[in-house]
RODO-2510 file (C-alpha; in nm, 4 decimals, decimal comma):
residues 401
     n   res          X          Y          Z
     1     x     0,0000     0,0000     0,0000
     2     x     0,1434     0,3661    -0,1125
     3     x     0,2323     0,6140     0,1434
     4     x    -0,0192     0,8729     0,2160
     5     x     0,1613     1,1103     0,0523
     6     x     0,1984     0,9073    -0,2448
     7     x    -0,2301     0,9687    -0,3118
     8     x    -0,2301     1,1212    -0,6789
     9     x    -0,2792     1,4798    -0,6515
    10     x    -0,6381     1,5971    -0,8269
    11     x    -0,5872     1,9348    -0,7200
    12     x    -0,5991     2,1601    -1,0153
    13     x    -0,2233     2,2558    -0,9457
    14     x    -0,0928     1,9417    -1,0272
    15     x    -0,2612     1,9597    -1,3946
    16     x    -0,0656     2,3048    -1,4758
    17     x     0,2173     2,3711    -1,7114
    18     x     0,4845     2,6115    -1,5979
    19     x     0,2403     2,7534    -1,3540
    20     x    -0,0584     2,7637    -1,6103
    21     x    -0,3131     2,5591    -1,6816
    22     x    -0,3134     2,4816    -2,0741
    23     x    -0,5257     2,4845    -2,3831
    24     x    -0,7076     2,1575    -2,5073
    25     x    -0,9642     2,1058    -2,7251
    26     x    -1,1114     1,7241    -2,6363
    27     x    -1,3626     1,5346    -2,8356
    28     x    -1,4164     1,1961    -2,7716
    29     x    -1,5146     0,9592    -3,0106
    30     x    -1,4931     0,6118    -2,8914
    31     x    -1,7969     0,4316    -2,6843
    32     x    -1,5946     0,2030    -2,4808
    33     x    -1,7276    -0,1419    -2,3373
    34     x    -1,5276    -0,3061    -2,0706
    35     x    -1,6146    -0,6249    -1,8710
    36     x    -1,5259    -0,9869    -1,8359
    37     x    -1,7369    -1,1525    -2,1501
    38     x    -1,8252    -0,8803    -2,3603
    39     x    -1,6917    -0,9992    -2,6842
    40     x    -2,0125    -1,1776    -2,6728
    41     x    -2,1853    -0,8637    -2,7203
    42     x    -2,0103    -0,7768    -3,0534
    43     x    -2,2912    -0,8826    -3,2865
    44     x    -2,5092    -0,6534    -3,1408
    45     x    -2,2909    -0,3458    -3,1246
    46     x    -2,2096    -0,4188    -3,4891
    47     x    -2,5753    -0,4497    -3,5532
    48     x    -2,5847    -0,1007    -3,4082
    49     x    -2,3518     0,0667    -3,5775
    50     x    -2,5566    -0,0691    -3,9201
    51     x    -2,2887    -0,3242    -4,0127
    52     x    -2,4115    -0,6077    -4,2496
    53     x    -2,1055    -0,7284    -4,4275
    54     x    -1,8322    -0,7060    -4,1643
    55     x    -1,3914    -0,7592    -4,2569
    56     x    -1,2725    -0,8800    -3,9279
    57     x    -0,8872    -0,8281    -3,9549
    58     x    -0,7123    -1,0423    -3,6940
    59     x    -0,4161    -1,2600    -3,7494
    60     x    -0,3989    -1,5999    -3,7248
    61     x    -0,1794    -1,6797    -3,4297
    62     x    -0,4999    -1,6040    -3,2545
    63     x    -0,6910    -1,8638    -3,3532
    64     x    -0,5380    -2,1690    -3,1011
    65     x    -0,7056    -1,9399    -2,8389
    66     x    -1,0263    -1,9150    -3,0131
    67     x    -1,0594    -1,5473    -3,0126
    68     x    -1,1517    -1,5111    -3,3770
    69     x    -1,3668    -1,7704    -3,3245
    70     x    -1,5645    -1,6340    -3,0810
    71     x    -1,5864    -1,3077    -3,2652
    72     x    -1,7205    -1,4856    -3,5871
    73     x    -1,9716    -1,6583    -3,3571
    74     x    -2,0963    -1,3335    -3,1994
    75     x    -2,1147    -1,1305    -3,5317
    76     x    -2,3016    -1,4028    -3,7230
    77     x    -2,5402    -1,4721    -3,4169
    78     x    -2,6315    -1,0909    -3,4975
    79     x    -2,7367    -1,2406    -3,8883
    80     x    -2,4215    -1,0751    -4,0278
    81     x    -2,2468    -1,1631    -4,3253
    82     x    -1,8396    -1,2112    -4,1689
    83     x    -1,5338    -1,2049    -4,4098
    84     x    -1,1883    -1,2938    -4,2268
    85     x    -0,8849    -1,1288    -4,3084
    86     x    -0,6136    -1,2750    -4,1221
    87     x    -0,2956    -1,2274    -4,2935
    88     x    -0,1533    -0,9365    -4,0731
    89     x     0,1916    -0,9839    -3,9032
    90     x     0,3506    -0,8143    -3,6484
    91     x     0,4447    -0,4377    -3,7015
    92     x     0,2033    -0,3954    -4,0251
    93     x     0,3362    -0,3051    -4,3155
    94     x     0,1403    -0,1248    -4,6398
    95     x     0,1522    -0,4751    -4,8163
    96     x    -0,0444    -0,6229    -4,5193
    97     x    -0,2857    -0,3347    -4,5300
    98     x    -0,2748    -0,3714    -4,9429
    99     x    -0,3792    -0,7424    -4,9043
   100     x    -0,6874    -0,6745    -4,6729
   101     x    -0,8006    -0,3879    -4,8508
   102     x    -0,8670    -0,6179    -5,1840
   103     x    -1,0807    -0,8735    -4,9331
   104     x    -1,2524    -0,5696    -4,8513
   105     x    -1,3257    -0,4688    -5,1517
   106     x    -1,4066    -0,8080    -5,2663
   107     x    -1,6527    -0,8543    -4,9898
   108     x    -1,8019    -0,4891    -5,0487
   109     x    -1,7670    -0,4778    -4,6652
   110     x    -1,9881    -0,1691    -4,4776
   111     x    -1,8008    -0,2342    -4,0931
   112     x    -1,4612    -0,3415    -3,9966
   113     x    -1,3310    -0,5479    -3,6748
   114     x    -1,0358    -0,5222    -3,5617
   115     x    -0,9795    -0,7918    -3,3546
   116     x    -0,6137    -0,8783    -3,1977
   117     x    -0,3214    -0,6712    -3,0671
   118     x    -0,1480    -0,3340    -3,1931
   119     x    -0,0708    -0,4806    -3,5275
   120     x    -0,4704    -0,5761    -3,6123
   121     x    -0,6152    -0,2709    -3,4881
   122     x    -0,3604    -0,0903    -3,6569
   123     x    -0,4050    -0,2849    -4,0214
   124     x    -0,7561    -0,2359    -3,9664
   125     x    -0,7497     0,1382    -3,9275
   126     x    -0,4935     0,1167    -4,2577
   127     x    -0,7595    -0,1020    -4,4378
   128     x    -1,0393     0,1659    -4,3888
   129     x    -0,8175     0,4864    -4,4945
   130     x    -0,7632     0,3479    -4,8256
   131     x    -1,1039     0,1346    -4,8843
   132     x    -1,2600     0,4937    -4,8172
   133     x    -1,0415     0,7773    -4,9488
   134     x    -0,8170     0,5631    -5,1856
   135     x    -0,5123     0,6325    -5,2736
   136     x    -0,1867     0,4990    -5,0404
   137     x    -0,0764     0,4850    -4,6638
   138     x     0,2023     0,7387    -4,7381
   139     x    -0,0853     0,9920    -4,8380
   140     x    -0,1901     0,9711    -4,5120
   141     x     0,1080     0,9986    -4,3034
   142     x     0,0443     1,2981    -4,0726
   143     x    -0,3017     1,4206    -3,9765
   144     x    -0,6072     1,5006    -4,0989
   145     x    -0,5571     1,3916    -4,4875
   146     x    -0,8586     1,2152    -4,5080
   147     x    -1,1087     1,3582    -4,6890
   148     x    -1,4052     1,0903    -4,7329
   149     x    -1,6016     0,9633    -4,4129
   150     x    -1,4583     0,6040    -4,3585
   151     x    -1,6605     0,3324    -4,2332
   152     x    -1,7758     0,2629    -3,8627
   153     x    -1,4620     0,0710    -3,7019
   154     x    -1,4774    -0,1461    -3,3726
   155     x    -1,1511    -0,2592    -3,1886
   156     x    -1,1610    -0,5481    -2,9540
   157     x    -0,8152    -0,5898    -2,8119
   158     x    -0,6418    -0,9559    -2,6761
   159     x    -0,3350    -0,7704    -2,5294
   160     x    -0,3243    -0,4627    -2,3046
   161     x    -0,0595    -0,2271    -2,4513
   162     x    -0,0327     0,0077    -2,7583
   163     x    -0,4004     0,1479    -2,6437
   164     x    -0,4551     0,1966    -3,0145
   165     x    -0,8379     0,1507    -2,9645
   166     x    -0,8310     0,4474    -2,8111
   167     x    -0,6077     0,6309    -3,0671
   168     x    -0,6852     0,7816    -3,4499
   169     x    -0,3847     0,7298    -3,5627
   170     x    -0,2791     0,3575    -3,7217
   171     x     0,0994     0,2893    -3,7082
   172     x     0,1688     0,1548    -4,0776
   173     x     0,5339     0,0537    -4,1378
   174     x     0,6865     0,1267    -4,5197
   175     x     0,7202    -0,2195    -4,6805
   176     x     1,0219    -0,1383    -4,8597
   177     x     1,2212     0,0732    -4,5474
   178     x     1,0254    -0,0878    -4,2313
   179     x     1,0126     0,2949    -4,0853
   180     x     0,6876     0,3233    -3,9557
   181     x     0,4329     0,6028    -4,0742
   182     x     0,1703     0,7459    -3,8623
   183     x    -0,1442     0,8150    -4,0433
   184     x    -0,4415     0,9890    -3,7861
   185     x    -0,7312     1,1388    -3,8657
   186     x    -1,0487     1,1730    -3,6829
   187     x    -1,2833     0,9733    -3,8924
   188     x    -1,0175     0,6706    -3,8132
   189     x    -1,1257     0,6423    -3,4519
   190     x    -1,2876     0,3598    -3,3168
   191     x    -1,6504     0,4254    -3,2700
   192     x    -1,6509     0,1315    -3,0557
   193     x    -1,3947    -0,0014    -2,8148
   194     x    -1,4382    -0,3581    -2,6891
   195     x    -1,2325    -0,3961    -2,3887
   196     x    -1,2769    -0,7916    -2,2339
   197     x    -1,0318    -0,8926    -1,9963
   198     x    -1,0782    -1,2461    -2,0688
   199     x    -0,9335    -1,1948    -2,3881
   200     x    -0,6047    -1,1055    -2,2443
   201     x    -0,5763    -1,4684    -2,0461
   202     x    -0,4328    -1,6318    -2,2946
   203     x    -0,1362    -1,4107    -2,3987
   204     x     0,2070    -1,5927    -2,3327
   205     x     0,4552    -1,4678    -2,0739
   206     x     0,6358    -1,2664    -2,3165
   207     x     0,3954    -1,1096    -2,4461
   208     x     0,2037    -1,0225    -2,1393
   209     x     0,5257    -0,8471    -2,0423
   210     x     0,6633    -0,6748    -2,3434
   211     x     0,2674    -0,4798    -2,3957
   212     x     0,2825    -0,4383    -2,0643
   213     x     0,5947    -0,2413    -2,0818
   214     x     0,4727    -0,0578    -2,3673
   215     x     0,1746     0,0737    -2,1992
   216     x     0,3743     0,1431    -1,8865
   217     x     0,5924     0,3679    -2,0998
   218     x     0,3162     0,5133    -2,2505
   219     x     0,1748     0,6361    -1,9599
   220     x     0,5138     0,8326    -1,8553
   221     x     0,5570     0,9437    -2,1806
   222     x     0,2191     1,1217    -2,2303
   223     x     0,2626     1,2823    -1,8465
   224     x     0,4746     1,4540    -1,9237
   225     x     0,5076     1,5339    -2,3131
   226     x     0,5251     1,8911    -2,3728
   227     x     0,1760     1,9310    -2,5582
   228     x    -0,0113     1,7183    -2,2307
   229     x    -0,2803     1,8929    -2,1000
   230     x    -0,5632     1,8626    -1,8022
   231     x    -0,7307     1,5854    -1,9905
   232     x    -0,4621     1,3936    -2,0895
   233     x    -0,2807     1,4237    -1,7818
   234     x    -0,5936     1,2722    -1,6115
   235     x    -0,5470     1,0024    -1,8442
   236     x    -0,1674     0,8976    -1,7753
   237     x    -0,2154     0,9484    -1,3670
   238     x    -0,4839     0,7118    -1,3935
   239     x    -0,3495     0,4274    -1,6285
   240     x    -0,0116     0,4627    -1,4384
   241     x    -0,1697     0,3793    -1,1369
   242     x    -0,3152     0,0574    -1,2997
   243     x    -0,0503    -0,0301    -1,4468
   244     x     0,2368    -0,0005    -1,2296
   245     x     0,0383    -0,2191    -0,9738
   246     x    -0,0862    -0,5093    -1,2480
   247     x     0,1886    -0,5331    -1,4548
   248     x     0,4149    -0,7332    -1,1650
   249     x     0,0548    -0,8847    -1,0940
   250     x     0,0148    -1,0266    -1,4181
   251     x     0,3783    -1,0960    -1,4595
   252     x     0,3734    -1,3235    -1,1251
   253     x    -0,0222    -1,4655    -1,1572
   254     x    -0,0827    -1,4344    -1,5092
   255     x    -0,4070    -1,5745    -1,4621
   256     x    -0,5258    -1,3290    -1,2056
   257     x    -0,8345    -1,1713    -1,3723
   258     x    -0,8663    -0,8866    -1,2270
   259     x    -0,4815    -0,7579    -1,2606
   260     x    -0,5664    -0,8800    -1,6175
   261     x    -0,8708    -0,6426    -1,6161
   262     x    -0,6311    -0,3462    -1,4402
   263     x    -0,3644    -0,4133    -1,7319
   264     x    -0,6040    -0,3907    -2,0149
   265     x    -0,8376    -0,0393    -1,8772
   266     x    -0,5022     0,0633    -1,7804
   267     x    -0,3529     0,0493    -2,0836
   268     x    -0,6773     0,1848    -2,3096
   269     x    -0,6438     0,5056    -2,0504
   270     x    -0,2298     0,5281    -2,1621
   271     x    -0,4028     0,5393    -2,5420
   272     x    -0,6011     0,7730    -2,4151
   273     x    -0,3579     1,0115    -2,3336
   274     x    -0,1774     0,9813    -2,6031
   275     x    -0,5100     1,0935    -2,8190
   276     x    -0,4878     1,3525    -2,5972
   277     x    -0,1565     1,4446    -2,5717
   278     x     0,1927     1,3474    -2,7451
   279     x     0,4721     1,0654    -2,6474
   280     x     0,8908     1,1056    -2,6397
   281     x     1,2067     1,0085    -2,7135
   282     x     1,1990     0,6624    -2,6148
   283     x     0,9341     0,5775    -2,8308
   284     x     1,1463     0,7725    -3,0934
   285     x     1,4453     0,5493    -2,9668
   286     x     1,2471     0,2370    -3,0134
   287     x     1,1263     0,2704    -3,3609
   288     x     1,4955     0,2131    -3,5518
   289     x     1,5923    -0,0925    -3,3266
   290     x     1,2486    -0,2860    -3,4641
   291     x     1,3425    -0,1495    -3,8105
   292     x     1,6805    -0,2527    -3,8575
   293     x     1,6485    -0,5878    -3,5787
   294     x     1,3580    -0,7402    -3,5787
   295     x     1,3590    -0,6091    -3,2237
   296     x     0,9627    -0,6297    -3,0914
   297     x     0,8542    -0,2779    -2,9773
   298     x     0,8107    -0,3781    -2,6041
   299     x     1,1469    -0,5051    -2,5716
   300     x     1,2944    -0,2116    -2,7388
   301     x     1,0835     0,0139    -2,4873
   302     x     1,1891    -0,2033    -2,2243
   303     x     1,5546    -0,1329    -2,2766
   304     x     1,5423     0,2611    -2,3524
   305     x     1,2981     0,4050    -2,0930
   306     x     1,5209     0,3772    -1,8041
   307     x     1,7547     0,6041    -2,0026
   308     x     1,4693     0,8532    -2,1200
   309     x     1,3921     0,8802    -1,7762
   310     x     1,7068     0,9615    -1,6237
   311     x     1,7874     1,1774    -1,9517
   312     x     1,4099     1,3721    -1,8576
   313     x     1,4816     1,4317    -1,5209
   314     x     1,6395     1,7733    -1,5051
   315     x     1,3070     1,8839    -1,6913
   316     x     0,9905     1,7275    -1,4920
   317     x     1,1293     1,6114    -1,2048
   318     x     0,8467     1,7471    -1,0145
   319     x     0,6311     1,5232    -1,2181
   320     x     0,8390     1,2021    -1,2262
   321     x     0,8308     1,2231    -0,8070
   322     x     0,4558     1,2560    -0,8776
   323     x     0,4550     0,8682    -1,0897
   324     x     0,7333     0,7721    -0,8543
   325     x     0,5094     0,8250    -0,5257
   326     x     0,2364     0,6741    -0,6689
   327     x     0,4164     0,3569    -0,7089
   328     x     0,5617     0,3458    -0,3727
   329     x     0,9041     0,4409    -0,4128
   330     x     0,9635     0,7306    -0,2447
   331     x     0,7544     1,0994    -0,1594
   332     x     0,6824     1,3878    -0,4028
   333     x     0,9282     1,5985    -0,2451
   334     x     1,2164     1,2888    -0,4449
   335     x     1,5001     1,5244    -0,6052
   336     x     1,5829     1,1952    -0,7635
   337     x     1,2577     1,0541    -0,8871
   338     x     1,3993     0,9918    -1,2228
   339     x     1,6234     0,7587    -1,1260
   340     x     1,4220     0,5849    -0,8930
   341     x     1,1737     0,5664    -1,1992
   342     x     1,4223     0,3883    -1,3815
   343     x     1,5329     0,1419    -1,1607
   344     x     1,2011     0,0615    -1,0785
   345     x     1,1298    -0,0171    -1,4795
   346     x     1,4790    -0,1794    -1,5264
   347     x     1,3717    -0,4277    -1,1911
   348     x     1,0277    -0,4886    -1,3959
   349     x     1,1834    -0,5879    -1,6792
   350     x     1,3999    -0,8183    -1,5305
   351     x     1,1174    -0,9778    -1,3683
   352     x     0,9812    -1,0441    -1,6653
   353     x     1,2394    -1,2153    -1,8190
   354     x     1,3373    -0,9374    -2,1057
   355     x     1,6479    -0,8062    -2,1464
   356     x     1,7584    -0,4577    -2,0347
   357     x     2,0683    -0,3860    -2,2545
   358     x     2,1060    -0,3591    -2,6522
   359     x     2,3759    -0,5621    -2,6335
   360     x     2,1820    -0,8638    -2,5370
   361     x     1,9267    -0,8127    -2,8239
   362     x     2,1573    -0,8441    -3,1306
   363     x     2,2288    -0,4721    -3,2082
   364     x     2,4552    -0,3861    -3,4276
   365     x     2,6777    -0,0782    -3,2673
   366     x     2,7934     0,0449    -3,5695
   367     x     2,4457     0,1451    -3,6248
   368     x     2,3964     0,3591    -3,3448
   369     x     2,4963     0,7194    -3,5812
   370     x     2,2148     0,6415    -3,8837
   371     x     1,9271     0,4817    -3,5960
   372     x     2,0593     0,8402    -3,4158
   373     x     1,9443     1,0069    -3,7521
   374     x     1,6253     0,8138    -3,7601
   375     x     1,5376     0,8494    -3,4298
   376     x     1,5603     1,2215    -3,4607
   377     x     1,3078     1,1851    -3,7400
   378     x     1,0443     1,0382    -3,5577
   379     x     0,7511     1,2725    -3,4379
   380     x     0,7266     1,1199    -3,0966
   381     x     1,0457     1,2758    -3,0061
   382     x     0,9359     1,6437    -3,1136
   383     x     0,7091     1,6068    -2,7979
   384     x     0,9976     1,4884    -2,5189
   385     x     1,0147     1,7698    -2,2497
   386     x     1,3928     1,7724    -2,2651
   387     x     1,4780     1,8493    -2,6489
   388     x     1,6800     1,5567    -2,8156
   389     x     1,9421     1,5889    -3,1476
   390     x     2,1225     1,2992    -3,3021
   391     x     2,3801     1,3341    -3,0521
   392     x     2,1736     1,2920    -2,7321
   393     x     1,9954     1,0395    -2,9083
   394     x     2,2859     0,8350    -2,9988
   395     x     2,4524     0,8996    -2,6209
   396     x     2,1168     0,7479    -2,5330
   397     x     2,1805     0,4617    -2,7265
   398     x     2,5184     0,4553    -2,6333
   399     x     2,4326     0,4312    -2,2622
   400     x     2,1734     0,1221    -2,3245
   401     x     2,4181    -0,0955    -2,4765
***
């Protein structure tokens, strides 16, 4: 149990920037649904929506768990007509989305499903910017470049991580260059979010951990990106609480249902926020390693947010003793909350059986000056309270080996 001083702060005080509260304009756009068994309420929330001919995009390492399954039951129990696309791998590429945009178009779909982790909800998001507004992912890299309304979308997550149910944006990797393009608009948003816990039961160990991570991350990032405002804020306070108590929960009883149900909320609050708000440099950080290595995103994160956070702490160290209190590690008063942060993360990692150096995930060194040069590409690192350059970048790379 947290200290009492470690009770998040809901004063309006601890939602200002530099001493003043700031601008935000929120809309939200996705229903959400949350509770043990509600993927059997699918058909009717499609049915809803006006979907006849649904694409559910999944992927088919799924199916030994029966997810798919159980979504294909609960659409066609509604009387709809249910077209599979399951060819999406991991870290989507515009070929994946190419392929399930001609099943779409060959089923003359009027809904999509997105049923699965990151990569499915991502595809799926893909699938519906071109079947609507033709054209290519690259067209839509950036924001609001749609210009057609795109059809109703509904996002039931198995893992509790990227939060992307509760994002606009859809994280499309270039086939040929494996640098990955975000593409948000508005009418991409889920207009229903599907959150069952049960889902998330049967994700293996590693898996469990490396989302975990992810949405961990993405919950420090967005507190304290520079665009985060009240809302957001809200947001990242609240899935950091969940999350930073489950994940070790879920990590030790992975069949613990309701840690399960605090991991997957938690991390659909950390999407949330970054709707809301922006991420950083880790995320910037983490981007290159999966595009050069093969290195999942999780992992990657798992390895560079220690860094970020001890690189960050000069700049919201106020705020870092705020996430640090509310995991129990010290007071708010902490001068060295960032540290503490990232020995905290570093010990969770460990835990979980991932490695916490790039040396152990077969990195190539000599790399470190052109992933610098990516990294300082992405837009995730525009947002990092403590401005980055290739040179920090690579000295952050440099210190994670």
């Amino acid at each position: 149990m947290p200290a009492a001083d470690s009770r998040p702060d809901t004063s309006v005080d601890a939602y200002r920037l530099n001493g003043r509260l700031s601008a935000f304009d929120y809309q939200p756009r996705t229903r959400v649904v949350f509770g043990p068994g509600k993927i059997l309420t699918l058909g009717a929330l499609a049915a809803e929506l006006g979907g006849r001919r649904v694409l559910l995009v999944t992927d088919r390492g799924l199916e030994s768990a029966g997810h798919p399954q159980r979504g294909i039951g609960a659409l066609e129990s509604a009387g709809l007509e249910v077209t599979v696309f399951d060819d999406v791998h991991e870290n989507p590429t515009t070929d994946d989305v190419d392929s399930g945009l001609a099943v779409a178009r060959e089923a003359r779909i009027d809904l999509i499903v997105g049923l699965g982790g990151g990569s499915s909800m991502d595809c799926a998001k893909g699938i519906n910017f071109l079947l609507t507004n033709g054209g290519r992912m690259r067209d839509y890299w950036g924001a609001g470049k749609a210009t057609q309304p795109m059809l109703p979308l509904i996002a039931v997550p198995t893992t509790a991580g990227t939060g992307s149910e509760a994002q606009s944006y859809a994280l499309i990797a270039d086939a040929q260059s494996h640098m990955k393009m975000a593409c948000g608009d508005p009418k991409a948003a889920c207009r229903i979010a599907v959150l069952d816990p049960d889902l998330t039961l049967s994700m293996p160990a590693s898996v469990t951990a490396a989302t975990g991570i992810d949405a961990l991350c993405h919950a420090a990032e967005s507190y304290v990106a520079t665009c985060s405002n009240p809302v957001s804020q809200l947001f990242s306070r609240q899935a950091w609480d969940l999350l930073v108590h489950g994940l070790p929960a879920v990590v030790n009883t992975p069949l613990d249902s309701e840690a399960r149900a605090k991991m997957l909320l938690g991390a659909h609050l950390a999407g949330a926020a970054i709707e809301n708000s922006m991420l950083g440099a880790t995320h910037a950080l983490a981007n290159p390693l999966s595009a050069h290595f093969g290195v999942t995103h999780g992992v990657a994160i798992g390895v560079m947010l220690p860094h970020v956070l001890r690189y960050n702490q000069a700049a919201v160290g106020k705020r870092y003793a705020e996430l640090a209190a509310e995991a129990g590690l010290c007071s708010k008063s902490e001068p060295q909350a960032g540290e503490l942060l990232a020995q905290h993360v570093t010990t969770l990692v460990e835990r979980a059986g991932l490695p916490t150096r790039l040396s152990d995930c077969a990195v190539d060194r000599a790399m470190f000056p052109q992933m610098a040069a990516e990294a300082a590409q992405q837009w995730t690192g525009r947002f990092n309270p403590r401005p980055v350059d290739e040179p920090s970048l690579r000295q952050l790379y440099e210190g994670a080996w």
